[in-house]
C-alpha positions as CSV (number, residue, x, y, z in Angstrom):
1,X,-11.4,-27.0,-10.5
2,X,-14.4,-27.7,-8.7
3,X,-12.4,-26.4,-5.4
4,X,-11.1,-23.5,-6.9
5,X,-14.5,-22.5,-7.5
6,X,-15.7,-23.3,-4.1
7,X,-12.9,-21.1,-2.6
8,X,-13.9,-18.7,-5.0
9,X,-17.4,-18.6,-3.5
10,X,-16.2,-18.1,-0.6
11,X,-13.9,-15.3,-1.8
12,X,-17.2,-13.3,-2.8
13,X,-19.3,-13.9,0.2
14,X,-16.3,-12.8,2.1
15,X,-16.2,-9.4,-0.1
16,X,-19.9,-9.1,-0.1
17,X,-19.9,-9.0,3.8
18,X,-16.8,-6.8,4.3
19,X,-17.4,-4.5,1.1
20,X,-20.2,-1.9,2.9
21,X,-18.5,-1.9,6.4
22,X,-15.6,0.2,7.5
23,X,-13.3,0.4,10.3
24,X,-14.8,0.8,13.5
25,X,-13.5,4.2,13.8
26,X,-16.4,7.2,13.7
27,X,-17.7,8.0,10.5
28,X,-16.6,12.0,9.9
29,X,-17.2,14.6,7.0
30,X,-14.3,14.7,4.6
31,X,-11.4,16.2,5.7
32,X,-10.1,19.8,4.5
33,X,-6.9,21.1,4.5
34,X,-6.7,23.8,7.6
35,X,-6.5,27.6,6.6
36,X,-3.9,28.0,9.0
37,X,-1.9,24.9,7.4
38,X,1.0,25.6,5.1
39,X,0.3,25.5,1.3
40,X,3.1,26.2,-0.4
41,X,7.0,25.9,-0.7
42,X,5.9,22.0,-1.9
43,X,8.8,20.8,-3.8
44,X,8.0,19.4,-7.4
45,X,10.1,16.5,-8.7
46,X,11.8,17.6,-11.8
47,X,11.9,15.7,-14.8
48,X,14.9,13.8,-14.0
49,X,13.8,13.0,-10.9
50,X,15.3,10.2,-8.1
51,X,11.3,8.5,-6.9
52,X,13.3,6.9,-4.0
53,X,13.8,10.4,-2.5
54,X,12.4,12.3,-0.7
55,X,12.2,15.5,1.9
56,X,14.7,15.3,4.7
57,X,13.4,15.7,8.4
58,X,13.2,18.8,9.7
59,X,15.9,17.7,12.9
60,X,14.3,16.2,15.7
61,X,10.7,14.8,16.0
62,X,8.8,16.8,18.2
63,X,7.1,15.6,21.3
64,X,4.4,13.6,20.9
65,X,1.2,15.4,21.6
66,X,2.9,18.6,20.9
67,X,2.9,18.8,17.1
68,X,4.2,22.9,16.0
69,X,1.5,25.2,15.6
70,X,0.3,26.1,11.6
71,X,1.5,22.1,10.6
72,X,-0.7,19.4,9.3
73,X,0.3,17.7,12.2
74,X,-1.1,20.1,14.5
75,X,-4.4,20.0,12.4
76,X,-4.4,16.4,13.2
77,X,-3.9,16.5,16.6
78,X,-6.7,18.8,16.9
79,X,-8.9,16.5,14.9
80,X,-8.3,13.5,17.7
81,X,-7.4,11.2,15.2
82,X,-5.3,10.3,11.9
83,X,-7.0,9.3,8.8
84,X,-5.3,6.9,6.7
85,X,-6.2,5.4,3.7
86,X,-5.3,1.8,2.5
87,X,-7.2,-1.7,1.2
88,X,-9.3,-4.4,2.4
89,X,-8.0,-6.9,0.6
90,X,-4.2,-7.2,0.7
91,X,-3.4,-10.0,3.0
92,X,-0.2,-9.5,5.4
93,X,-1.0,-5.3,4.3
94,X,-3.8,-4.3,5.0
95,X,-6.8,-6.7,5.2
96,X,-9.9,-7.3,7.1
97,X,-10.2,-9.9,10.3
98,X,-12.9,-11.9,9.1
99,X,-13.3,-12.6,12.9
100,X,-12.8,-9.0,14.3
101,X,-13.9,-6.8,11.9
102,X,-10.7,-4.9,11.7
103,X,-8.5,-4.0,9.2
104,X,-4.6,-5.2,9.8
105,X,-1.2,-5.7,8.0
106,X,2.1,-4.2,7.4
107,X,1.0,-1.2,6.2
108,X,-1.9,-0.6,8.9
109,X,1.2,-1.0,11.3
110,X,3.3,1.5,9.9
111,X,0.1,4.2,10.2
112,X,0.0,3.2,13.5
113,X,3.3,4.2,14.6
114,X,3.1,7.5,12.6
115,X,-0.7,8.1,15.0
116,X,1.9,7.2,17.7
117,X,4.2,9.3,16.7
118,X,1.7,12.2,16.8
119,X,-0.8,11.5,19.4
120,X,1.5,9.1,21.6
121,X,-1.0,6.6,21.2
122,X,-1.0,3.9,17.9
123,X,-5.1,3.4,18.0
124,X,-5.7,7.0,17.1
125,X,-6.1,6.2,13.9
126,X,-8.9,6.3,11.5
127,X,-9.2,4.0,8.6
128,X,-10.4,4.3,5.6
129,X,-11.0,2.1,2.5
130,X,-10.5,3.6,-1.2
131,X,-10.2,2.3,-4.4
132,X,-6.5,1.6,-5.9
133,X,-7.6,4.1,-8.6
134,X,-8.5,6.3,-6.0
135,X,-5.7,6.3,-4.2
136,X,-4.0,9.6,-5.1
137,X,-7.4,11.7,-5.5
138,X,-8.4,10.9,-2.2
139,X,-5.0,12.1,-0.3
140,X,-4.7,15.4,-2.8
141,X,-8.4,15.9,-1.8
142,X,-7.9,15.9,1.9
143,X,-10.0,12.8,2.2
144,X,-7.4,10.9,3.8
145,X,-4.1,12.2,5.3
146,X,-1.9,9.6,3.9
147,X,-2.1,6.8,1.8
148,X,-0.3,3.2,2.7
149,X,-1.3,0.8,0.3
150,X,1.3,-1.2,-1.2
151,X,1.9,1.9,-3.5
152,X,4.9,2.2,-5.6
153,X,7.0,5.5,-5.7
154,X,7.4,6.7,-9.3
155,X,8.2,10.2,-11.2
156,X,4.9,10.7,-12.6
157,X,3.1,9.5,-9.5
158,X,5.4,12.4,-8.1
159,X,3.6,15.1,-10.3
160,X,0.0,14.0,-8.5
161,X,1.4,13.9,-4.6
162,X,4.1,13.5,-2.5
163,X,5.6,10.7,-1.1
164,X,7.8,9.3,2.1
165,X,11.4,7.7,1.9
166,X,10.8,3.6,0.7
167,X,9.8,2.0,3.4
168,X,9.8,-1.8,2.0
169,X,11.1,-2.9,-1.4
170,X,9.2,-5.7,-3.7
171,X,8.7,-6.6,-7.3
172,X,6.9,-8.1,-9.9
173,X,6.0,-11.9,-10.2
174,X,3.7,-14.3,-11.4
175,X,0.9,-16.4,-9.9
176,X,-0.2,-19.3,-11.7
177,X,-1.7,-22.6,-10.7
178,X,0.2,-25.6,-9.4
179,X,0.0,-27.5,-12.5
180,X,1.3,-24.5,-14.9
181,X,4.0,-25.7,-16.6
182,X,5.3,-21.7,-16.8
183,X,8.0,-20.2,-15.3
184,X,8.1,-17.0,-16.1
185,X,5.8,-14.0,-17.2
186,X,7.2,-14.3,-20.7
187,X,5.9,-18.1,-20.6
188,X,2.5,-16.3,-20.1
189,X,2.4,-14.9,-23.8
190,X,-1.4,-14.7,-24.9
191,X,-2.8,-16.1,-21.9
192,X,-4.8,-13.7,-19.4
193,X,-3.1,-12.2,-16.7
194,X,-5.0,-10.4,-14.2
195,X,-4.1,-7.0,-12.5
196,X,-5.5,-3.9,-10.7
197,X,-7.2,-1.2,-11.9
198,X,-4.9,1.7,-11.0
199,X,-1.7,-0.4,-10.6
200,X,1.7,-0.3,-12.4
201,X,1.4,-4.0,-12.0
202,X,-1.0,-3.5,-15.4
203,X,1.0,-1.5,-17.0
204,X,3.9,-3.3,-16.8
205,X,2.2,-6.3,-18.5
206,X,2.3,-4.7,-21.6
207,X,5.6,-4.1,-21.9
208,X,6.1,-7.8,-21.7
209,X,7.1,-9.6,-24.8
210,X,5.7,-11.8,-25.8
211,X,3.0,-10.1,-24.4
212,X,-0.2,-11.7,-21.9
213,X,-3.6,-10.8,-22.2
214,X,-4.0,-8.0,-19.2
215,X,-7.4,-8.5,-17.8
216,X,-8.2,-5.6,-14.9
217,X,-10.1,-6.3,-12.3
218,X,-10.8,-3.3,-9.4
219,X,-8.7,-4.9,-6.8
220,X,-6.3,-8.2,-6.1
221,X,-8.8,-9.7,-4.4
222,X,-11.1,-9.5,-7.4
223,X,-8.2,-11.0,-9.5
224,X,-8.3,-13.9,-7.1
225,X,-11.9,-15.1,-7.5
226,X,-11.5,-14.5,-11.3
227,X,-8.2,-16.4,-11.2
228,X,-10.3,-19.4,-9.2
229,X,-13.1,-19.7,-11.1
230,X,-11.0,-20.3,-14.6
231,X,-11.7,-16.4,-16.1
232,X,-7.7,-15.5,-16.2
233,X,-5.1,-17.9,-16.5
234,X,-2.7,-16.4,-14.3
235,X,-2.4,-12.9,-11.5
236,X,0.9,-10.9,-11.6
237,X,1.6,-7.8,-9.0
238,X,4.2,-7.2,-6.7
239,X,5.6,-10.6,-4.6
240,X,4.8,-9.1,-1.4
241,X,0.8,-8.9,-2.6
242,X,1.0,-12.4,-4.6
243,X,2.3,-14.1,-1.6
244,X,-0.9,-13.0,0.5
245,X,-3.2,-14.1,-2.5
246,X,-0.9,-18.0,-2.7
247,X,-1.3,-18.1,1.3
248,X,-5.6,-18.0,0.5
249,X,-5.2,-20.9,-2.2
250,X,-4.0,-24.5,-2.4
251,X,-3.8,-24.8,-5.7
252,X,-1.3,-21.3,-6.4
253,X,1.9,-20.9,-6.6
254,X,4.1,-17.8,-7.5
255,X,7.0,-18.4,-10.2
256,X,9.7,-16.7,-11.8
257,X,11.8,-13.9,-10.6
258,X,11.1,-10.2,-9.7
259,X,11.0,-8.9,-13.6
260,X,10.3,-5.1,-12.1
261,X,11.1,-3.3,-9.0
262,X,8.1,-2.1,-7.2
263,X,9.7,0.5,-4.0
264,X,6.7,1.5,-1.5
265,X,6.2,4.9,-0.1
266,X,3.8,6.4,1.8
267,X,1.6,9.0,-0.2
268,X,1.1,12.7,1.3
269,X,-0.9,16.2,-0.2
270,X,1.9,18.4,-1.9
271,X,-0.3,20.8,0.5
272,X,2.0,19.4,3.2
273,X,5.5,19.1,3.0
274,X,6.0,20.0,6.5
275,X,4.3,16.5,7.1
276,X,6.1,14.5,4.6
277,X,9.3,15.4,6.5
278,X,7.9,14.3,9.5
279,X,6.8,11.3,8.3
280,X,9.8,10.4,7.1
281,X,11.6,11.3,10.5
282,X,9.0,9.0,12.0
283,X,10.7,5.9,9.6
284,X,14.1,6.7,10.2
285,X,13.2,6.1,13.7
286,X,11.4,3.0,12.8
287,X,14.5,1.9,11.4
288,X,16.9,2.7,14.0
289,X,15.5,1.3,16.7
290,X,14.0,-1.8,15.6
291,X,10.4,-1.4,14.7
292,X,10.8,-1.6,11.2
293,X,12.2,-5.4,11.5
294,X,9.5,-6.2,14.0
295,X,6.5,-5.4,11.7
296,X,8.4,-7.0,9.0
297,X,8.6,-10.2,11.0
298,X,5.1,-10.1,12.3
299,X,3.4,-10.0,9.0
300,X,6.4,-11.4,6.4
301,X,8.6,-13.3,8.9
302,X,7.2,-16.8,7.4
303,X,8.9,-15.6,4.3
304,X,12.6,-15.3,5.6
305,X,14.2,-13.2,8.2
306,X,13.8,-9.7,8.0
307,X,16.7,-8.0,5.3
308,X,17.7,-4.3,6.7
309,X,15.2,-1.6,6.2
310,X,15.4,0.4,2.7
311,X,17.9,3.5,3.3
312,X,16.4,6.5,3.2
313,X,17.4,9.1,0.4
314,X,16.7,12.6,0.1
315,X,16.5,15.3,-2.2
């Protein structure tokens, strides 16, 4: 215990030095959506709807650094720079260099190529970090353009924005320490189970039977310093998150089989579908011609090899 704490300790001073910095991007005024941006024709997903799916490309992409005039795309290549949203604290998604400063992972890389895709260059990008709760707000607000943050596509998330094709599919597991006897999340009944605030990861513990304790805690890295210092028994989110949080502690490891399915999509403004189908046309291409694997490899390759790309479906 008494290095679990340590690491603990070092968890916090970690957070406490990152927490008030951002990327080294300029610091501008909150974006607003452009008058001469489209604002309507957003399709809604009906009540029976397929989260997986998404708007279909509008044909080809267009040249990069010619985005078509009254697109969101065009507003952002006026700007000089994309503004993505995302974490600090996800390792292999997007988390901080504690030697660099910056802010890296999976899904830092795929904002990248979309600023690539639009400005021909992948460090036009400007990153900022939000709350999980505040994920949705801040990209229907204008705050951010998009939001890649390990987020899971689902019909009711579809009623608050828009989101991409899948671009990586994980699911729920468990994180317990290396002398847990469980196996399982329903080995976990009664015991506290730490999630995020603004996750489905909490709400799917209480569908569990028999049901954990949920304990919330504002982010996964949060969860890790209360899972280390003996407040929760156990952390349980998606796989691809829990295997960052087992890479930063000895004394983890991450049981049972995926007990959800947890598919990731890139959140957009309903404001903007004309940029949702670009997006998407920029993953397509991302799948084709190899990308995709090589950002999975360079962030999850010590996992396994790289499976194929999640198809895209449309609507």
């Amino acid at each position: 215990m008494r290095a679990r704490i340590v690491l603990a300790m070092s968890a916090l001073l970690l957070t406490g030095l990152t927490a008030c910095t951002d990327d080294a991007s300029p610091r501008t005024p909150r974006a607003t959506p452009s008058a001469a941006a489209p604002t309507a024709t957003a399709p809604a997903a009906p009540a029976n709807c397929d989260p997986k799916a998404s708007f279909r490309p509008s044909g080809a992409l267009p040249a990069a650094g010619r985005m078509p005039d009254r697109s969101h795309m065009k507003t952002i290549l006026d700007r000089g720079r994309l503004i993505l949203g995302t974490g600090q604290d996800t390792l292999l998604f997007s988390s901080r260099d504690p030697f660099t400063g910056k802010i890296e992972g999976f899904d830092v890389d795929m904002g990248r190529e979309i600023a690539k895709a639009i400005f021909g260059d992948p460090n036009k990008l400007e990153i900022r970090v939000i709350p999980r709760s505040e994920r949705f707000t801040r990209v229907a607000d204008g705050t951010v353009d998009l939001v890649i943050n390990t987020t899971t596509t689902n019909c009711a998330r579809w009623e608050l924005v828009d989101f991409s094709t899948v671009y990586l599919e994980a699911g729920q597991r468990v994180l317990v320490g290396k002398d847990s006897t469980a196996q399982r999340i329903e080995d976990l009944g009664g015991k506290k189970v730490c999630a995020s605030v603004g996750s489905t990861s909490l709400e799917n513990l209480t569908k569990v039977n028999p049901p954990p304790v949920p304990v919330a805690r504002a982010d996964f890295g949060a969860c890790l310093v209360a899972f280390q210092l003996g407040e929760v028994d156990a952390i349980s989110t998606d796989d691809t998150i829990l295997a960052g949080l087992a890479a930063q502690d000895p004394y983890a490891k991450v049981v049972g089989e995926r007990f959800t399915e947890e598919p990731y999509a890139i959140g957009i403004a309903k404001t903007h579908p004309e940029f949702t189908r670009f997006v998407n046309g920029v993953l397509e291409r991302l799948r084709a011609d190899g990308t995709w694997k090589s950002i999975h490899d360079r962030w999850l390759g010590a996992f396994g090899p790289a499976p194929q790309p999640p198809a895209a479906r449309y609507r």
